[in-house]
N, C-alpha and C positions, 0 to 999 in steps of 0.2 A: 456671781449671782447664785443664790444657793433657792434650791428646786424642792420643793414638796412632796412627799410621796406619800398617795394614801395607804394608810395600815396596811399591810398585806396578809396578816395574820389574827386579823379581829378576829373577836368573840362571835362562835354563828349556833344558830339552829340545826341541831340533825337532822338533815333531810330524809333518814331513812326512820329513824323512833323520835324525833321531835324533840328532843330532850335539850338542853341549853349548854353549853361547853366553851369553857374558857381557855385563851390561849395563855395565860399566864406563865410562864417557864416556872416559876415559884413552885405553882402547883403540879405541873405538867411534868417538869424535869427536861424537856426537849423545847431549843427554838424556835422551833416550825411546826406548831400543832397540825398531824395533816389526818385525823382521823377521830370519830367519836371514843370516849372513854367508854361510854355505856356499853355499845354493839357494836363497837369496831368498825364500822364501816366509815368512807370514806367519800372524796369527791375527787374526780379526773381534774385536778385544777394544775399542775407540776408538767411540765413540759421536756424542759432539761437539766434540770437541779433542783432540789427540795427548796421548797419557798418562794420560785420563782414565778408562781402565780401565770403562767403562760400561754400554758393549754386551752383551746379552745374548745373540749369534750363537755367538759362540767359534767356528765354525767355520776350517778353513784357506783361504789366500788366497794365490793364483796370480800372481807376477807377469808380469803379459800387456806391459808395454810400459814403454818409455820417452817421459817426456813434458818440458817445460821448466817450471820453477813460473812463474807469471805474477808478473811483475812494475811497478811504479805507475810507474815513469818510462819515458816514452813518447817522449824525448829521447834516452836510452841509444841508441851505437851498433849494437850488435846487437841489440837489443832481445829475449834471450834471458836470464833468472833462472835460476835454479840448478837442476841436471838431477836429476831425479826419476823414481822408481820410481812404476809405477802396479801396483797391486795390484786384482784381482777376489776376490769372496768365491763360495766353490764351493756356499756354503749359497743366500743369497741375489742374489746379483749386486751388491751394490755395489759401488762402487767407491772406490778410495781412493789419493790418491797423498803417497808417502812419502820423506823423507829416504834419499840413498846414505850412508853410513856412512862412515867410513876404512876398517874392516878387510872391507868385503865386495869377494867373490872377483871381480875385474876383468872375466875369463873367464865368469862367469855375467851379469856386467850387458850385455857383449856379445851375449850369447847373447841375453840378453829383448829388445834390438834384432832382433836376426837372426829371431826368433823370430814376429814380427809376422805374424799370420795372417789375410792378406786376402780370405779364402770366411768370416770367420764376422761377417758385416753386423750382426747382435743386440749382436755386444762393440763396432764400427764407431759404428752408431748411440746406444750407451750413454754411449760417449766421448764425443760428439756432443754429446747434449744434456746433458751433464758440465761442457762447456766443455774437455775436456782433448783435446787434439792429439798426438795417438802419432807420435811421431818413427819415420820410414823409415830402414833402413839405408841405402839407395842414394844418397838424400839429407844425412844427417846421421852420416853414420859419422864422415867427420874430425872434426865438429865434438866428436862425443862421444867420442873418443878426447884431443881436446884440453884436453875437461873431466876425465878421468879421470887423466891422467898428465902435466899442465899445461904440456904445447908440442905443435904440431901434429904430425899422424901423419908428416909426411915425414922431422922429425929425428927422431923415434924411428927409423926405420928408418934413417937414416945412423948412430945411437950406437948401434943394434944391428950394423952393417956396422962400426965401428969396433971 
């Protein structure tokens, strides 16, 4: 007998700017759309694995920061994995970090860099013992620019001067 599972990944409203956003992998580039393109923000719905719809918070979730996913080869030159959204939950504090998408807005992923708020020790410390490492701008700007538009920030600024 085969069982029906509703979408679990429909197309929704941002609950935080309103804005309309599709789950489509096509456009999206990730399975599991779990955040707006426009303002990053997100919803407590993931329990114990991406997509699993589980949680019962549903609350909205703040992206506080940029982090690198840890990766098992410890040989790798840079030894930096693929750059990642860190999401807080405004209900209860968790934390969670997320796939950047193709279509999220460049200018906002900058911004949750820049954004990095070092008076508030409680998100500091949560990271902490999280294991997850909030990328500084003053440190990691090139390199997150380089992740974003896949060549260092100097030739962007020459093919923008061009």
């Amino acid at each position: 007998m085969r069982t029906y599972q509703k979408d679990i990944n429909a197309d929704f409203i941002c609950k935080h700017c309103g804005n309309f956003v599709t789950t489509h992998s096509q456009i999206s580039g990730v399975v599991n759309r779990n955040h707006c393109p426009y303002c990053l923000h997100s919803r407590h719905v993931d329990l114990y694995h991406p997509g699993d719809r589980l949680c019962a918070c549903k609350a909205l979730m703040k992206p506080v920061g940029l982090t690198f996913k840890r990766i098992r080869d410890k040989y790798k030159p840079d030894n930096h994995g693929e750059l990642m959204l860190v999401h807080r939950c405004n209900n209860c504090g968790d934390l969670s970090i997320n796939r950047i998408a193709a279509d999220d807005d460049p200018g906002m992923i900058r911004a949750a860099l820049r954004n990095i708020v070092k008076d508030q020790p409680e998100l500091l410390w949560a990271c902490k013992i999280n294991g997850i490492r909030l990328l500084e701008e003053k440190g990691h700007r090139h390199l997150v620019q380089s992740r974003l538009f896949g060549r260092p920030a100097e030739l962007q600024v020459e093919a923008a001067v061009l």
